[in-house]
MARMAR-999069 format. One record per residue (C-alpha): residue number from 0; residue in one letter; chain; x, y, z. Coordinates in pm, 1 decimal. Layout:
BEGIN
+-----+------+-------+----------+----------+----------+
!  nr ! rest ! kette !       c1 !       c2 !       c3 !
+-----+------+-------+----------+----------+----------+
! NUM !    a !     A !        X !        Y !        Z !
...
+-----+------+-------+----------+----------+----------+
END
This chain:
BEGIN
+-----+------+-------+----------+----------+----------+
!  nr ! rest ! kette !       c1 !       c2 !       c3 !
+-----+------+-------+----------+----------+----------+
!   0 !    x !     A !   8063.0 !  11570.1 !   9203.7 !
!   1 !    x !     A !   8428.6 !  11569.1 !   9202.5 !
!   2 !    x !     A !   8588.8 !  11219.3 !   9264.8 !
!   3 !    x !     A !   8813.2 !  11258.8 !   9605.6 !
!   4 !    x !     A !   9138.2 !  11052.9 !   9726.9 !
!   5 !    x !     A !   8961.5 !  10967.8 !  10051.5 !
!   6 !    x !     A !   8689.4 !  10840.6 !   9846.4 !
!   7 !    x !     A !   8953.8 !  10631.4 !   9651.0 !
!   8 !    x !     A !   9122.5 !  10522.8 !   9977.1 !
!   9 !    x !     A !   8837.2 !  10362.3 !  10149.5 !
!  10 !    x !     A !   8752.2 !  10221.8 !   9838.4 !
!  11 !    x !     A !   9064.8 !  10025.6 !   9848.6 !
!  12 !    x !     A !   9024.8 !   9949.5 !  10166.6 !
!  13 !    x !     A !   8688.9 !   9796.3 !  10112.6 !
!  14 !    x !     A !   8843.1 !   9581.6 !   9843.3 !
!  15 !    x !     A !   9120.7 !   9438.8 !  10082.4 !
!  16 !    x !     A !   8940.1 !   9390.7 !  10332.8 !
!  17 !    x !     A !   8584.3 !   9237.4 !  10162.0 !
!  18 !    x !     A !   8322.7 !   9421.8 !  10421.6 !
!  19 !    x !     A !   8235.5 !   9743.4 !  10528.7 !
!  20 !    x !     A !   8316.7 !   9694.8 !  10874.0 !
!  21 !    x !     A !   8682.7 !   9560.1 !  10824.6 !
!  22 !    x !     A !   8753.8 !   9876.9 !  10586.7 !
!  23 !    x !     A !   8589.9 !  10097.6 !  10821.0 !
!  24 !    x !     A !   8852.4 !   9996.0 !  11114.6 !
!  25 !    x !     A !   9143.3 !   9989.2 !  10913.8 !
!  26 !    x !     A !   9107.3 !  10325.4 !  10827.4 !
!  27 !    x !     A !   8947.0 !  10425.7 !  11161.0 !
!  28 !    x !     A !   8629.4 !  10580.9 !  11047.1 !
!  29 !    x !     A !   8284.3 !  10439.3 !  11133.0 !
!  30 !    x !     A !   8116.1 !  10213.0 !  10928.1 !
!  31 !    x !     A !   7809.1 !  10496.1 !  10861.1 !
!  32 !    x !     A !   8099.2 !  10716.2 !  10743.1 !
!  33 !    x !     A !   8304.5 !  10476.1 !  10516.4 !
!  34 !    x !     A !   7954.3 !  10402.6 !  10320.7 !
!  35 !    x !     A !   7856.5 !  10754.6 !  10264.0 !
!  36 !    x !     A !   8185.2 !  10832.2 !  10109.4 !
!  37 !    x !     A !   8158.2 !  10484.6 !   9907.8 !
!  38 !    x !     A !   7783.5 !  10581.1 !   9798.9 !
!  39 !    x !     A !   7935.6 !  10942.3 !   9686.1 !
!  40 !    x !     A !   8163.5 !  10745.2 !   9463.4 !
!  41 !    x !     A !   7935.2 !  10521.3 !   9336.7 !
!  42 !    x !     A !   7731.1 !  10865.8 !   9256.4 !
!  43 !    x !     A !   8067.8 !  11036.9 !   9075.1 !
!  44 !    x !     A !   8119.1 !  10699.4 !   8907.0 !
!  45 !    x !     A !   7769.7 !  10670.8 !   8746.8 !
!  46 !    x !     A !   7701.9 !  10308.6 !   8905.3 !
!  47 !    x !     A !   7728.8 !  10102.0 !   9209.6 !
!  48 !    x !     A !   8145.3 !   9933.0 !   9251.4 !
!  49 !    x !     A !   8021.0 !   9714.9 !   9483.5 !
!  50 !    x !     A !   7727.7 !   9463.1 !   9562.5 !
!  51 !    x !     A !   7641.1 !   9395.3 !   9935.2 !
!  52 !    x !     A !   7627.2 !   8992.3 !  10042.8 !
!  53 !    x !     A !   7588.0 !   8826.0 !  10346.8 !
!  54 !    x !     A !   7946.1 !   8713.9 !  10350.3 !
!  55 !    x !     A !   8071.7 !   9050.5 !  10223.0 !
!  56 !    x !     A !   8129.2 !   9225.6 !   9903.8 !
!  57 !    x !     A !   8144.8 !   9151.1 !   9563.2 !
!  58 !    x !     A !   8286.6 !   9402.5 !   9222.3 !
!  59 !    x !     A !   8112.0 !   9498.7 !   8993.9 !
!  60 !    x !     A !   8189.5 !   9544.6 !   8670.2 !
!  61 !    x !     A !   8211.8 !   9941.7 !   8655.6 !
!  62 !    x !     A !   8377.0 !   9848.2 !   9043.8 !
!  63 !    x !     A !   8673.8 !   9602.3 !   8904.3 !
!  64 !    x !     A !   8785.3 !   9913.4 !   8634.5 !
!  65 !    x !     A !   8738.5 !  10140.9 !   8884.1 !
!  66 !    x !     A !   8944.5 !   9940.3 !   9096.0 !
!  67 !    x !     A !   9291.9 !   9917.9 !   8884.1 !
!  68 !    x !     A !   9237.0 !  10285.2 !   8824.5 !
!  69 !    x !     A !   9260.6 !  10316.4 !   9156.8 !
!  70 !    x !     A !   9570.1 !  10119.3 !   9256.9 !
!  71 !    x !     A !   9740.1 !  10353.1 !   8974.2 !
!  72 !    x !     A !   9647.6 !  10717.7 !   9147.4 !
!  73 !    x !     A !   9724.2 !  10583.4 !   9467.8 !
!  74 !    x !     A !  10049.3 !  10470.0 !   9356.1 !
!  75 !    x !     A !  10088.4 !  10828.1 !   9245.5 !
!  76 !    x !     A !   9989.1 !  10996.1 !   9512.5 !
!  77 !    x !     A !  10256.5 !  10757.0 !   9749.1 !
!  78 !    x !     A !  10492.9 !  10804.3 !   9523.8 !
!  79 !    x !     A !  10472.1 !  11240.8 !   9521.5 !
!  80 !    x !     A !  10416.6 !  11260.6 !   9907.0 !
!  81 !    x !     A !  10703.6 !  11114.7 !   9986.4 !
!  82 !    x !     A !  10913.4 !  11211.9 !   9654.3 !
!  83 !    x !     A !  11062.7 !  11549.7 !   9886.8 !
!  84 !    x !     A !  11164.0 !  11281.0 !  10168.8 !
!  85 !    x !     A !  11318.5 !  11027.8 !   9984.0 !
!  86 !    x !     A !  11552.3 !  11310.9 !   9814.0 !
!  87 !    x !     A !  11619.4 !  11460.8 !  10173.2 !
!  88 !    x !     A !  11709.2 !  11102.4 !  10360.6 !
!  89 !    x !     A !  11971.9 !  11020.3 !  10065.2 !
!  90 !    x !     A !  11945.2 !  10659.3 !   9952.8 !
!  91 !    x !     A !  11656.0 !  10556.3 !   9829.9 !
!  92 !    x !     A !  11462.6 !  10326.0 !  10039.6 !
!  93 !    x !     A !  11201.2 !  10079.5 !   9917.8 !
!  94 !    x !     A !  11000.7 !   9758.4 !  10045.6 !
!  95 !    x !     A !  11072.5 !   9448.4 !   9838.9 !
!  96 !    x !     A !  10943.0 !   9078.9 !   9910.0 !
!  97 !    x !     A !  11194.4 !   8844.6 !   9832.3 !
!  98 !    x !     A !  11044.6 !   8433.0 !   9796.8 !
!  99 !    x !     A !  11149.3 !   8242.6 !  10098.2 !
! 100 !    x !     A !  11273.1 !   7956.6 !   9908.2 !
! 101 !    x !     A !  11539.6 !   8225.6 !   9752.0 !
! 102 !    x !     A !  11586.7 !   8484.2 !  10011.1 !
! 103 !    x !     A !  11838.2 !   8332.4 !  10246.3 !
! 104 !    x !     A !  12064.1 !   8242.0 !   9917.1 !
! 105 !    x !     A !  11993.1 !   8556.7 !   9691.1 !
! 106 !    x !     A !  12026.2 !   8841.3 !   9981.8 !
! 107 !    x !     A !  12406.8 !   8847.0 !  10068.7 !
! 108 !    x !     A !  12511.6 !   8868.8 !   9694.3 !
! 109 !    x !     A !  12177.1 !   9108.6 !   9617.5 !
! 110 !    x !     A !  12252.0 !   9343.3 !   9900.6 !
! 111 !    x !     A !  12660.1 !   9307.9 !   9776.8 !
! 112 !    x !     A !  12597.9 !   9440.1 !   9433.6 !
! 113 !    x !     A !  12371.9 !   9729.0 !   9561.6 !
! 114 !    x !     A !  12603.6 !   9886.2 !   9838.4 !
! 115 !    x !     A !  12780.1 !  10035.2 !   9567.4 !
! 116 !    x !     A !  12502.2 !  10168.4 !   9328.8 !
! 117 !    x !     A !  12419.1 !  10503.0 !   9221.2 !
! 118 !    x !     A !  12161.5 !  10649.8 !   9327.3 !
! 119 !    x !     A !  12214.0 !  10448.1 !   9668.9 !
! 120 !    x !     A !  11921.3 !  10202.6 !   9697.5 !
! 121 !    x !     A !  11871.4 !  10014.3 !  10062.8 !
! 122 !    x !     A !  11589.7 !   9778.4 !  10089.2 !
! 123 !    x !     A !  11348.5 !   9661.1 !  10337.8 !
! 124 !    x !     A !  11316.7 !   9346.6 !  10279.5 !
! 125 !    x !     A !  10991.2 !   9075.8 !  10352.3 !
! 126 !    x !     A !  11081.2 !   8741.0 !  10303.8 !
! 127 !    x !     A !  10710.4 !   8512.3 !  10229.2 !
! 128 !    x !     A !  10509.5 !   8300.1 !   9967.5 !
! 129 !    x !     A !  10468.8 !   8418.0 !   9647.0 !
! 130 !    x !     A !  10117.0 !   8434.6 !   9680.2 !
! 131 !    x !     A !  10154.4 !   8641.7 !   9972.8 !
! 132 !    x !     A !  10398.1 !   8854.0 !   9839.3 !
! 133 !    x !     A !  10161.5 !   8946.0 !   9521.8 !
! 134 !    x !     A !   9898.2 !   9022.3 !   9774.1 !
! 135 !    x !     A !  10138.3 !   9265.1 !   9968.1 !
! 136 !    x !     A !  10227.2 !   9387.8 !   9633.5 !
! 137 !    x !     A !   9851.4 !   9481.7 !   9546.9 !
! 138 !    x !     A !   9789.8 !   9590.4 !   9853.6 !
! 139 !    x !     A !  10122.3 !   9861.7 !   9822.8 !
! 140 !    x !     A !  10268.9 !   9731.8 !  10119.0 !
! 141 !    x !     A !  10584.5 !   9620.6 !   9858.1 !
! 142 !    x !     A !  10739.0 !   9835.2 !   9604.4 !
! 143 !    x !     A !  10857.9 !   9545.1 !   9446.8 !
! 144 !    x !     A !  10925.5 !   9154.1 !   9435.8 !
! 145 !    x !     A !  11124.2 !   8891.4 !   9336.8 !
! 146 !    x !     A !  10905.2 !   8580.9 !   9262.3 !
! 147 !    x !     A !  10873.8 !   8313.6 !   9009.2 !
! 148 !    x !     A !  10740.6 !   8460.7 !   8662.6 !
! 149 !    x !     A !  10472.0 !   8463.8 !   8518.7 !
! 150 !    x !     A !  10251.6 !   8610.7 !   8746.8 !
! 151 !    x !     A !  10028.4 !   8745.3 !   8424.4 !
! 152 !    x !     A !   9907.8 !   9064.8 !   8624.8 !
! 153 !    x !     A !   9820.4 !   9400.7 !   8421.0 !
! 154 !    x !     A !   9900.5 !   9582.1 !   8769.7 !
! 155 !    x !     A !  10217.9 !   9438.8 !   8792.3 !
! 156 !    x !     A !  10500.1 !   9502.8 !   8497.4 !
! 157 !    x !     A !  10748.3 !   9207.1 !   8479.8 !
! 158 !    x !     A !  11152.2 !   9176.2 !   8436.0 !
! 159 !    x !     A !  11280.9 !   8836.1 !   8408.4 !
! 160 !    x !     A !  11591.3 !   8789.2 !   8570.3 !
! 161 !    x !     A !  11714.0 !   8467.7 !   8538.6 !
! 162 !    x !     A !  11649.2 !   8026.4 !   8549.7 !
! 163 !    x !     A !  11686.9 !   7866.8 !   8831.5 !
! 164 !    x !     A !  11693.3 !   7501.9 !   8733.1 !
! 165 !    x !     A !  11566.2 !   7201.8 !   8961.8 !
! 166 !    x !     A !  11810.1 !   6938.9 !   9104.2 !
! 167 !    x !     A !  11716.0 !   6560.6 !   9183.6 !
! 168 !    x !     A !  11826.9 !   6596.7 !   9615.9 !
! 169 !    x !     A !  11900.0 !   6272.4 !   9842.8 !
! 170 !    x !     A !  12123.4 !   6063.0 !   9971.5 !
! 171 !    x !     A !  12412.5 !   5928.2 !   9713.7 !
! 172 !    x !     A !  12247.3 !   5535.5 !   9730.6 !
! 173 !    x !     A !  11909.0 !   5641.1 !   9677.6 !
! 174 !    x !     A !  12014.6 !   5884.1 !   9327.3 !
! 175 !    x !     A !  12247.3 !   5571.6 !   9236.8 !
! 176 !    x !     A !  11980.4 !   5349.8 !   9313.8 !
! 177 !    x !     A !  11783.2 !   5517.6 !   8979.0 !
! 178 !    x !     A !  11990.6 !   5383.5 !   8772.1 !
! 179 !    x !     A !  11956.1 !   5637.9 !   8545.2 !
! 180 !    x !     A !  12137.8 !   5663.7 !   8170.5 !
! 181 !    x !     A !  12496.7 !   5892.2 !   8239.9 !
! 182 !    x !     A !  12388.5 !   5956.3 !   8558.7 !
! 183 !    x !     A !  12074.1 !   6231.1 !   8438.4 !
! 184 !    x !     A !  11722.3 !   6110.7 !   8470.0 !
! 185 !    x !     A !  11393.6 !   6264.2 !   8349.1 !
! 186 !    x !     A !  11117.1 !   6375.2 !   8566.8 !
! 187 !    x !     A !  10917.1 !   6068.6 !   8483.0 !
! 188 !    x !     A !  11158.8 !   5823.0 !   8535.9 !
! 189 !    x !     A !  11097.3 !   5929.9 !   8884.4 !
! 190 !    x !     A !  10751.2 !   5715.9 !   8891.1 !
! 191 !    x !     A !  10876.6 !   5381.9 !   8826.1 !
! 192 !    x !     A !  11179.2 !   5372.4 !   9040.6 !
! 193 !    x !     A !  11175.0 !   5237.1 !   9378.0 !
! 194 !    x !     A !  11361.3 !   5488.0 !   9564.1 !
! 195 !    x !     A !  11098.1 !   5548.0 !   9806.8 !
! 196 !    x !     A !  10890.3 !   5923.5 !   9881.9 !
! 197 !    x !     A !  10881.9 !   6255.6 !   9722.1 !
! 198 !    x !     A !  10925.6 !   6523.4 !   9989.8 !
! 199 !    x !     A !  10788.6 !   6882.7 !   9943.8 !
! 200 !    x !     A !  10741.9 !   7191.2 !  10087.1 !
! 201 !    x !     A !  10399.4 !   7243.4 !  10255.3 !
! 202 !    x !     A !  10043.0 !   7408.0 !  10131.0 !
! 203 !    x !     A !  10099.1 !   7794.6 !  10035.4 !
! 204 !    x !     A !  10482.0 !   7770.0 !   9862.2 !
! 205 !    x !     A !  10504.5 !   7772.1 !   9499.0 !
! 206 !    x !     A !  10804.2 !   7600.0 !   9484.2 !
! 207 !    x !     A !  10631.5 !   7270.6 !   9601.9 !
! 208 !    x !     A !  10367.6 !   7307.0 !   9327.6 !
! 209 !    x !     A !  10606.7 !   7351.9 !   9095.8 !
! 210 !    x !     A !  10811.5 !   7048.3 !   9214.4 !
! 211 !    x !     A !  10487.4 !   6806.7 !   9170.0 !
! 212 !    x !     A !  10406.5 !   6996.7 !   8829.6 !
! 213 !    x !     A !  10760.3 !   6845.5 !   8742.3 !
! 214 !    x !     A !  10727.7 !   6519.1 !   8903.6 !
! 215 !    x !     A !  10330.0 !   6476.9 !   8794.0 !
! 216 !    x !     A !  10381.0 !   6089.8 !   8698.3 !
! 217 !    x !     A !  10552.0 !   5995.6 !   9093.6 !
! 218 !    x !     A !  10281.1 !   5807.2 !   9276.9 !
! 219 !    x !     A !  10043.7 !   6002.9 !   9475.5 !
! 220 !    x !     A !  10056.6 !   5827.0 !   9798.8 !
! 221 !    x !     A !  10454.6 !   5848.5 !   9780.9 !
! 222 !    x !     A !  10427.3 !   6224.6 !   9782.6 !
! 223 !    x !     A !  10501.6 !   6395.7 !  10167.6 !
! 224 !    x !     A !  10405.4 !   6721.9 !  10170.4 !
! 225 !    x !     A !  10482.9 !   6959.5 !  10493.0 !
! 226 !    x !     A !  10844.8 !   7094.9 !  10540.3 !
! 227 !    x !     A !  10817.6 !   7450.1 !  10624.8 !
! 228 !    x !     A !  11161.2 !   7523.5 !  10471.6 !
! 229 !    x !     A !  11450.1 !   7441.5 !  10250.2 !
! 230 !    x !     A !  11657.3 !   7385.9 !  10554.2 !
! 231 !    x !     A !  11419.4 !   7115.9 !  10678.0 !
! 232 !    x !     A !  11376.1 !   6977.9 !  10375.6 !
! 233 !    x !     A !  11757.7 !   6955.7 !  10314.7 !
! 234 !    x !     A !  11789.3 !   6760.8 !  10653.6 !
! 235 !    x !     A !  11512.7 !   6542.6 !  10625.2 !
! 236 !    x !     A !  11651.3 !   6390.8 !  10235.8 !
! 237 !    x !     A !  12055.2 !   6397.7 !  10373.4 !
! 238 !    x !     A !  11946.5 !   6143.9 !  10642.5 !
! 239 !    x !     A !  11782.8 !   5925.7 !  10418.2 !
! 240 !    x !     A !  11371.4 !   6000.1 !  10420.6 !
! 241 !    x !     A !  11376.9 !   6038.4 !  10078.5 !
! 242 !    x !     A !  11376.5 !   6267.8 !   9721.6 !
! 243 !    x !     A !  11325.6 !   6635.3 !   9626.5 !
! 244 !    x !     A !  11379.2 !   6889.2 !   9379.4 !
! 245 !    x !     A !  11607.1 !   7112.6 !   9490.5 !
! 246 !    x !     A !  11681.0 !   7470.3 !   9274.3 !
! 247 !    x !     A !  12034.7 !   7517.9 !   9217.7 !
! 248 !    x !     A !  11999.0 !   7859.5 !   9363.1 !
! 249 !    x !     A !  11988.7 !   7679.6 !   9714.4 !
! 250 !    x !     A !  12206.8 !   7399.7 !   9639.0 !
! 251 !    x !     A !  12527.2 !   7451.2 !   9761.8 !
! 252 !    x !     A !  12390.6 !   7624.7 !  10037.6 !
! 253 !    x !     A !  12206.8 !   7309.8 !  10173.7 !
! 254 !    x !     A !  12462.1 !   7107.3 !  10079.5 !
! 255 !    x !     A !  12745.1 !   7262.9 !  10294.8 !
! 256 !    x !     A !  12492.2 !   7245.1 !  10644.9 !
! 257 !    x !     A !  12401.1 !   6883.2 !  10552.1 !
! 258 !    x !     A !  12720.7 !   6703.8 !  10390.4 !
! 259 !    x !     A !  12552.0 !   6348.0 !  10306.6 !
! 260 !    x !     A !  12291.9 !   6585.6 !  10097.1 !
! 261 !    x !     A !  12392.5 !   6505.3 !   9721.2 !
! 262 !    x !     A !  12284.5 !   6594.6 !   9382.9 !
! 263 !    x !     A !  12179.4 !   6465.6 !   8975.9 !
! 264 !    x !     A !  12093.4 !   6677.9 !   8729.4 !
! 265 !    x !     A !  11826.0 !   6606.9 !   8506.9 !
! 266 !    x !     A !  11840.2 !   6556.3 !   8122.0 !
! 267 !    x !     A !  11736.2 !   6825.9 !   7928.5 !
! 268 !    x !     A !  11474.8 !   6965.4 !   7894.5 !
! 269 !    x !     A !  11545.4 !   7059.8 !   8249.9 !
! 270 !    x !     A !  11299.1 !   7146.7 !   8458.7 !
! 271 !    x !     A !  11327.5 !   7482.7 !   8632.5 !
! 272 !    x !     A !  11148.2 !   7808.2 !   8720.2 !
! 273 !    x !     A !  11179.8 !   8165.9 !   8597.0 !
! 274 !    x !     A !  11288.6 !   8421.3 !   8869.8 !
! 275 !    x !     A !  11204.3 !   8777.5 !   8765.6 !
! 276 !    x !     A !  11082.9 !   9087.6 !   8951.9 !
! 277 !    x !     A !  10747.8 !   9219.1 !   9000.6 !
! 278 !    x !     A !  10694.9 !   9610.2 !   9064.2 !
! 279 !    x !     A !  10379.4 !   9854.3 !   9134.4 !
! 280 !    x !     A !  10327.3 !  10001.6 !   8819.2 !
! 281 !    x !     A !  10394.5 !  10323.0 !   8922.3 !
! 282 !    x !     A !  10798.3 !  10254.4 !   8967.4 !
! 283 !    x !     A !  10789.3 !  10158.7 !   8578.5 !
! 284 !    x !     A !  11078.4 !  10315.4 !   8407.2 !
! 285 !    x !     A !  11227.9 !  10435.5 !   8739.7 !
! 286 !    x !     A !  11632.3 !  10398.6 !   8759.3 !
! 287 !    x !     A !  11641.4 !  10216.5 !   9093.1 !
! 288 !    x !     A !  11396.0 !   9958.1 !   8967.8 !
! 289 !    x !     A !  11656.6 !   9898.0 !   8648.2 !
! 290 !    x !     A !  11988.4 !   9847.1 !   8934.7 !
! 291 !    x !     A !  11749.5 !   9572.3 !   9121.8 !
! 292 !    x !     A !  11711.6 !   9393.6 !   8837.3 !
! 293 !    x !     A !  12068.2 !   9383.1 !   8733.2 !
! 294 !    x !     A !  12200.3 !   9353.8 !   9045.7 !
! 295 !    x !     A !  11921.4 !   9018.7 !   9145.3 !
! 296 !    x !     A !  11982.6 !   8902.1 !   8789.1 !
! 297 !    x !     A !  12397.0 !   8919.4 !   8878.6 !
! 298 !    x !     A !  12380.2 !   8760.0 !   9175.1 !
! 299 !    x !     A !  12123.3 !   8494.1 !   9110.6 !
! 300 !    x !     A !  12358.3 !   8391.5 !   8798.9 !
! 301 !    x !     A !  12672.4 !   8340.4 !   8990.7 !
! 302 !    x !     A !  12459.4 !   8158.3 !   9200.7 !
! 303 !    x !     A !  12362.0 !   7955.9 !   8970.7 !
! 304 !    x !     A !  12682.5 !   7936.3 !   8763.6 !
! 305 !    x !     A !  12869.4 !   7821.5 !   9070.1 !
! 306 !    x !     A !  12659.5 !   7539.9 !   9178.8 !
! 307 !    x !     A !  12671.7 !   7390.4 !   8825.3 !
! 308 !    x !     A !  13069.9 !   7404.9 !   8797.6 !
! 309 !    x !     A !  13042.8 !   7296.7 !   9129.3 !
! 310 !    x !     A !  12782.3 !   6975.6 !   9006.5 !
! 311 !    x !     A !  13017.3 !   6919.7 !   8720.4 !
! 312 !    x !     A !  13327.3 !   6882.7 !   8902.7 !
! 313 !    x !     A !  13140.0 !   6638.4 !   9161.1 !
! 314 !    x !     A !  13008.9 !   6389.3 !   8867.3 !
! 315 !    x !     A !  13365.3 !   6361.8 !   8675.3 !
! 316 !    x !     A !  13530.4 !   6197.6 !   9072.1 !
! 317 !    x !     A !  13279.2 !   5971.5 !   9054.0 !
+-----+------+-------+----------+----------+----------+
END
């Protein structure tokens, strides 16, 4: 018995969703209908994909491979329905999920650089978490997005696109207060300085794991976790409530809606993260997913590049 895309598709949509019933509605069949076509699979297959629990549904091991095949002929199959509309519209149009502790800084110079390119690529963008963005990508909700690397998935090719390095953020007495060597502490001087609480973003953004990963020695109960946003957490250090780690990507940005907001670099080895872009393998070796990368990786280096001149020219008036 031949293996069939509906087959495939409400086999995907039993893995999203983690029960029958779930799958069944999302792809508005009945949940009598969605398991015969999943037990025909299992027949085609040679083995069951899935094993029924009381809380939902678990892999197997036959069900995981089958699984990643899956994602790949699906991806195929998007991508050559809607090859003949793409071609007719003109510019080519694609979903990308940008992080939201990069979008609002990245986008004007991103969608700059691409206005101009050839073939003509316009993007719709989602702005979220990382981990939510991986889970759109998965899901092939997103063509493609730009996160912080690595995200170590075979489904999901990688192109690094460039550092994004992490500034000490805060009032001017509170970063003089650190008394730091040349003005450029490490990480873990950060612990034994009295300069009062570390302020992150809340559960569910990377970026505020990745801030305590650098700052693992500050004292626990003189970490605040919560802000919702850069912007918030900009405002809350300018008047005074305390530290943060700050990417230079967002730096200047911050700085010029909250003027008492100010900035040390760190001594080297600087802490940082990776920005790259993530894409369905299907797009892999595709021209428009070569122009995003150069044209994030441009604009996320002058970025960059401008807020570090800008650092440097700050540091030498004082």
């Amino acid at each position: 018995m031949p293996v069939t895309l509906r087959q495939l598709r409400y086999f995907q949509a039993l893995v999203e969703h983690g029960s029958f019933s779930r799958a069944a509605e999302s792809v508005h069949v009945s949940q009598p209908a969605l398991s015969l076509q999943i037990r025909e699979l299992e027949a085609s297959l040679g083995g069951p994909v899935v094993e029924r629990e009381s809380r939902g549904i678990q892999l197997t091991r036959l069900g995981r491979e089958a699984h990643e095949q899956t994602l790949r002929i699906l991806d195929e199959t998007l991508l050559l329905e809607t090859m003949g509309k793409r071609f007719e519209e003109g510019p080519l149009r694609f979903a990308v999920g940008i992080l939201s502790t990069l979008a609002p800084y990245l986008l004007p110079g991103l969608l700059d650089r691409l206005e101009d390119s050839s073939p003509r690529v316009e993007l719709n963008v989602m702005e979220a978490s990382g981990q939510d963005l991986v889970a759109h990508l998965l899901a092939g909700r997103l063509d493609a997005a730009i996160v912080s690397l690595p995200l170590g998935l075979l489904e999901l090719p990688e192109r690094e696109l460039f550092e994004d390095r992490f500034l000490l953020a805060g009032r001017a007495r509170r970063l003089e207060a650190l008394g730091a060597p040349n003005g450029a502490p490490q990480p873990a001087d950060l612990a034994q300085a009295d300069v009062g609480p570390l302020l992150t973003l809340g559960d569910g953004h990377c970026l505020a794991n990745q801030v305590l990963g650098a700052c693992s020695m500050w004292r626990i109960q003189e970490v605040r976790r919560g802000a919702g946003s850069l912007a918030t957490l900009s405002r809350l250090v300018a008047s005074g409530a305390g530290l943060t780690l700050m990417p230079e990507t967002a730096a200047l940005c911050e700085r010029s809606a909250s003027p008492e907001l100010s900035f040390l670099r760190f001594r080297s080895p600087e802490p940082a993260r990776q920005i790259g872009l993530a894409h369905r393998a299907v797009y892999h070796g595709q021209r428009w997913v070569d122009l995003l990368v150069e044209a994030a990786s441009d604009a996320g280096e002058a970025l960059v590049q401008e807020a570090r001149e800008s650092i440097r020219k700050r540091s030498r008036k004082r």
